[in-house]
Structure formats: C-alpha cells, structure tokens
C-alpha positions as CSV (number, residue, x, y, z in Angstrom):
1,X,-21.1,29.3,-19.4
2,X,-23.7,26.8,-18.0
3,X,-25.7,25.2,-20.7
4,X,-29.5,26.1,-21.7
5,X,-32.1,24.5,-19.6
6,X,-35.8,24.1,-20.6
7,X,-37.0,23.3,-17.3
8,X,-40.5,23.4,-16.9
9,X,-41.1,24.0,-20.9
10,X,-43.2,21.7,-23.2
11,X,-41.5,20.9,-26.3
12,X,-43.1,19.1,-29.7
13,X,-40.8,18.1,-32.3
14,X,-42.3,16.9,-35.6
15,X,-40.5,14.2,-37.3
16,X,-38.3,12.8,-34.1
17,X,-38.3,9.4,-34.8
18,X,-34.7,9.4,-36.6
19,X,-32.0,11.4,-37.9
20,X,-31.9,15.5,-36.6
21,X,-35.8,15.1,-35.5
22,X,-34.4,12.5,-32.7
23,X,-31.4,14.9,-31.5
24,X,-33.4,17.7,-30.8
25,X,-35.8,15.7,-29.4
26,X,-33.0,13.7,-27.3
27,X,-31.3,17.2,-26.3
28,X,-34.6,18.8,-24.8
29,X,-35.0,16.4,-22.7
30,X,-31.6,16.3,-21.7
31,X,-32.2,20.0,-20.9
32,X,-35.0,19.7,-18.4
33,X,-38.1,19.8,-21.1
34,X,-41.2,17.5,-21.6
35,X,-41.3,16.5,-25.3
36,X,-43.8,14.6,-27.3
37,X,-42.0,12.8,-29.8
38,X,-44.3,13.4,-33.7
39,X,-43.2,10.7,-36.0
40,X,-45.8,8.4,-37.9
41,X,-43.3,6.3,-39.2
42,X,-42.8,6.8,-42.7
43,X,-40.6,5.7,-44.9
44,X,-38.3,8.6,-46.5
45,X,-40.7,8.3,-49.6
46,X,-43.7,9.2,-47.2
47,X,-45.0,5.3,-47.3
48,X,-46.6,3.4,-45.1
49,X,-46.6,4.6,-41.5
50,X,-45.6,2.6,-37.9
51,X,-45.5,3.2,-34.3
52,X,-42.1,1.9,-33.8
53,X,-39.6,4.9,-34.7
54,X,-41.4,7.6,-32.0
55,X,-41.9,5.0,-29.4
56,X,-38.0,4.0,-29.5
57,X,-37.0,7.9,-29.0
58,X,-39.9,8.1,-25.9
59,X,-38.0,5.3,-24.6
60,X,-34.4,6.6,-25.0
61,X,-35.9,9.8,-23.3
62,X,-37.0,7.9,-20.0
63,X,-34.2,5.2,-19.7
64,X,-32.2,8.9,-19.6
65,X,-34.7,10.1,-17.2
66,X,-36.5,12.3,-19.0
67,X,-40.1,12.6,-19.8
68,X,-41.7,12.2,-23.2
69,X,-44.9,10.9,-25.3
70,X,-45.3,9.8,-28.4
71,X,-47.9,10.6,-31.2
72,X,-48.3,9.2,-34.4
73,X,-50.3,11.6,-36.0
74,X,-49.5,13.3,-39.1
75,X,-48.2,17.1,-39.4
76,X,-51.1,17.9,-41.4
77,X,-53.5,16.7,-38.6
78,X,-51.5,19.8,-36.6
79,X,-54.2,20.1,-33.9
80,X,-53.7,16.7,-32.8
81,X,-50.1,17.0,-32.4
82,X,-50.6,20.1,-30.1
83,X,-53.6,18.3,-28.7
84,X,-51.3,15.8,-27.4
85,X,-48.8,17.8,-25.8
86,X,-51.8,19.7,-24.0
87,X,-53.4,16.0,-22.4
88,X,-50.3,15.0,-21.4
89,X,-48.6,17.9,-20.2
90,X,-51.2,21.1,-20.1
91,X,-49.3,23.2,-22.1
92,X,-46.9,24.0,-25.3
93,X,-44.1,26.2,-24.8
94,X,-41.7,25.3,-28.3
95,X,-42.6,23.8,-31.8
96,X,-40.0,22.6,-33.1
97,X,-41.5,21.9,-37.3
98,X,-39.0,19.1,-38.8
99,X,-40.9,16.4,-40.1
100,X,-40.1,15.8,-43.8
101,X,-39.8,13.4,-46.9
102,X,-38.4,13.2,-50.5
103,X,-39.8,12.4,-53.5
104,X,-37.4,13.7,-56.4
105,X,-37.9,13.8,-59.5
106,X,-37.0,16.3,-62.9
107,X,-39.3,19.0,-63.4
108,X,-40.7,17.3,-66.5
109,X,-41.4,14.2,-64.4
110,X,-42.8,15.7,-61.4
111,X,-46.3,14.3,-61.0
112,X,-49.0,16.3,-59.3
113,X,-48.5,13.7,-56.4
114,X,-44.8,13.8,-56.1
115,X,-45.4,18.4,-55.8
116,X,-48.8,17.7,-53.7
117,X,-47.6,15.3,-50.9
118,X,-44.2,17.5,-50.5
119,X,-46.1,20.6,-50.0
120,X,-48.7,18.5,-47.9
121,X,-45.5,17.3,-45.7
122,X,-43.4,20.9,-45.6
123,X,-45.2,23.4,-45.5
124,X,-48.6,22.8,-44.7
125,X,-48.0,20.7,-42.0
126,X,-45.9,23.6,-40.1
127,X,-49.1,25.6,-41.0
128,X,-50.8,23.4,-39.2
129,X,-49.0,22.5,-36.3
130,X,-48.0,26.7,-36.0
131,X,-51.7,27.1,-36.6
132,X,-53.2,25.0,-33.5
133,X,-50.3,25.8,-31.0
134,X,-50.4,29.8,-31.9
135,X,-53.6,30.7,-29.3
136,X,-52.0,28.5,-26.5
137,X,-48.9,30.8,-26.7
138,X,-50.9,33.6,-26.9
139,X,-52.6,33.0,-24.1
140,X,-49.9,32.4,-22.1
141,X,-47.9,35.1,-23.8
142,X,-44.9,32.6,-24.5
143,X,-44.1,30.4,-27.7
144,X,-41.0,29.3,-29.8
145,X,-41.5,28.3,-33.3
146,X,-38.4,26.8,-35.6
147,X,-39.3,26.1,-39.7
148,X,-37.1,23.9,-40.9
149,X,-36.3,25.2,-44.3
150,X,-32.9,23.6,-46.6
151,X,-29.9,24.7,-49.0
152,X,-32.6,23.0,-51.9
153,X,-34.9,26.2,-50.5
154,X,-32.7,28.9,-50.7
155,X,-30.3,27.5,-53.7
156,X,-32.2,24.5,-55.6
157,X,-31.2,21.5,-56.5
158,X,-31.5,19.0,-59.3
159,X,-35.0,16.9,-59.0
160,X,-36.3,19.1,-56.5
161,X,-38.2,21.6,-57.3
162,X,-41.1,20.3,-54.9
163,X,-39.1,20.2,-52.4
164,X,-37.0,23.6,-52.5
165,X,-40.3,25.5,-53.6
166,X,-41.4,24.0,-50.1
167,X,-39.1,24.9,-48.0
168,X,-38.4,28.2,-49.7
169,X,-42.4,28.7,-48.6
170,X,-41.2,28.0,-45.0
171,X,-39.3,31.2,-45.8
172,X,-42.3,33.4,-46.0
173,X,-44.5,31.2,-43.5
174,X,-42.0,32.0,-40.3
175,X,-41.6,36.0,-41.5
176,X,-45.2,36.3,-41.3
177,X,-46.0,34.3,-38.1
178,X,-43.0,36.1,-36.7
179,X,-44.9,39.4,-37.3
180,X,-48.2,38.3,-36.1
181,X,-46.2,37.1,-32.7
182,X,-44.3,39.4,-32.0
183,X,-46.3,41.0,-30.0
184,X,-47.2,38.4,-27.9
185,X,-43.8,36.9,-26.9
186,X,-44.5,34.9,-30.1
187,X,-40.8,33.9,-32.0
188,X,-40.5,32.2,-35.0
189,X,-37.1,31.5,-36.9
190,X,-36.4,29.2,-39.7
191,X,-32.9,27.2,-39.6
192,X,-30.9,25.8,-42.5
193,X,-29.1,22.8,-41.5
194,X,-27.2,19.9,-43.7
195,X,-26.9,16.4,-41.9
196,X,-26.2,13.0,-42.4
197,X,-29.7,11.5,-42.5
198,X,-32.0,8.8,-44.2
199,X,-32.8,12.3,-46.6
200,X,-29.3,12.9,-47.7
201,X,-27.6,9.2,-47.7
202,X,-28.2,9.8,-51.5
203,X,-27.5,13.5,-52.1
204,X,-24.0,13.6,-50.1
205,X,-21.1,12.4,-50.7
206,X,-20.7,9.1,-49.1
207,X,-17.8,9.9,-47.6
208,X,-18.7,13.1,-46.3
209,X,-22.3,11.3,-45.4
210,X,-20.1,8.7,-43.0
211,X,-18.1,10.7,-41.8
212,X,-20.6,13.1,-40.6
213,X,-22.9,10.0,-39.2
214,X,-19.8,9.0,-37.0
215,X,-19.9,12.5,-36.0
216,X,-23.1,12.6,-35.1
217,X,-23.5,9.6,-33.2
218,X,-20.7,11.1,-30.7
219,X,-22.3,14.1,-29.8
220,X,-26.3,13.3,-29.4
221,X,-26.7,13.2,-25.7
C-alpha cells in the first residue's frame, strides 16, 4: 500500500518544537505538506518563551526538503497561528491541536493559576486555533481537526486534576465541532497517545521512558 501523501495541503501543528509536536510536524512534510511549525518555546512548566525550538524543526524540514515556517505565537492567540499559515501559504487544510504543559499539583494545592494556565494552554487554545481556521475550511469546504486529549482525561491521575479536566474538555470540544462540520467536509477527532516526552520523563517509568525515546528516535523520518 503506498503511504499517505499530503501533497498540496497546509498543515499547522501547535506545540512542534519537541517531543510528538515535532514528529508530526517532521512526518507531514515528509508526506508532501506545507507546515508551520507553533511552538513559543516554553518550558514544560509553561515559562519563559524562545524562538529556538520551532526554528530548529523549520530547519530539519528544509535540510529534508520540505517546506515550513515558524510562528511563535501562543495557542491562545489562535488567529495568529492560522494567520500565519494563510501569509505564507494562502490556505489551511489540517490543525493539528498538540501544544501542552504541566503544572501538577494535589487537589488541595492546586492554585487558581496552576487550573487557569492549564485550561488556558489545553483547551482554550484548540478553541482558538479551531475557532480562527473553522471559516477558511468552510469556505473551501475542506478541514481536518485533531484534539489532543490523554489517559489523565479519560482515567485521571494523581496531581492532575487540571490537567485531565482539560483534556477530558477536549472530549466534548471535538464532538461538537465535529457536528457543526460535518456538513461542510469539516472532521474533527481527538487521539489519545502515551510517549516518551519532556511531559512524561517524570510520570513513566524510566525504563519504559528510555526505551520508548530510543524507539522513537528510530522511526521519526
């Protein structure tokens, strides 16, 4: 079976400066699509921000010979994200929502920050972003939309309750865009996946964490 192509498409991947963000970023362009590359360079906390991690996936993309941008906007700033891919490329044909941060803590301990700035991050930023590229698609009666939702969603975990109640949210959020698309050539799913990443170096199993970075680092184009 030949593999997917995505020739001619415009794909925006939230979060693409590292970890899954940066594969699916990596593997689009591999498959023939234009992609701007979201990251504003955050630390895993949501700290501080920097150029550097979307500019080093643009590059990996064109030394490959692909074509990407960068933007360094944040997912809550949605319309500038889309914006982007529009001035560059005149079009947005796949969303790709991953961007995401941690900041765990006990229910008891959870500060209105620590619940605000998840929610902020999660959910409504793939509002946002879902929000600004929803009339492009309609109008060209095409669009792909991926939520990026987490085993913490659907089954909790200890110290996250920001975070699960998030992505749960993401849940909900791609059910009803999927119904408002549906129409239109509008699709929306949400994915559940478990990596090796900066997010879970902590939560998994070191072992299992290495093993599945090793993994990972063979099979990204």
């Amino acid at each position: 079976m030949p593999d997917l192509r995505f020739d001619g498409r415009v794909a925006v991947v939230t979060g693409a400066g590292a970890g899954l963000g940066r594969a699916y970023a990596l593997l689009f362009a591999s498959r023939g699509a234009k992609v701007v590359v979201n990251d504003l360079g955050v630390s895993r906390h949501g700290d501080g921000s920097s150029s550097n991690a979307a500019d080093k996936v643009v590059d990996e993309i064109r030394r490959n010979g692909g074509t990407a941008v960068a933007n360094y906007d944040s997912v809550v700033e949605g319309e500038k994200i889309i914006k982007t891919a529009l001035d560059n490329f005149g079009k947005v044909d796949i969303l790709i929502n991953n961007a995401g941060i941690l900041r765990d803590k006990s229910l008891v301990k959870m500060t209105d920050h620590d619940w605000d700035l998840i929610h902020a991050v999660h959910l409504k930023g793939s509002f946002k972003t879902s929000q600004a590229a929803f009339p492009v698609f309609k109008k060209q009666g095409y669009g792909r939309i991926i939520m990026t939702s987490s085993t913490a969603g659907l089954y909790g975990n200890f110290g996250q309750s920001n975070y699960s109640a998030a992505k749960m949210g993401l849940v909900g959020l791609s059910h009803t865009i999927a119904k408002e698309g549906g129409k239109y050539n509008i699709h929306c799913n949400v994915i559940v996946p478990t990596a090796a990443s900066r997010l879970t170096e902590d939560i998994l199993p070191p072992d299992l964490h290495f093993s599945a970075t090793k993994v990972a680092r063979k099979t990204v184009p």
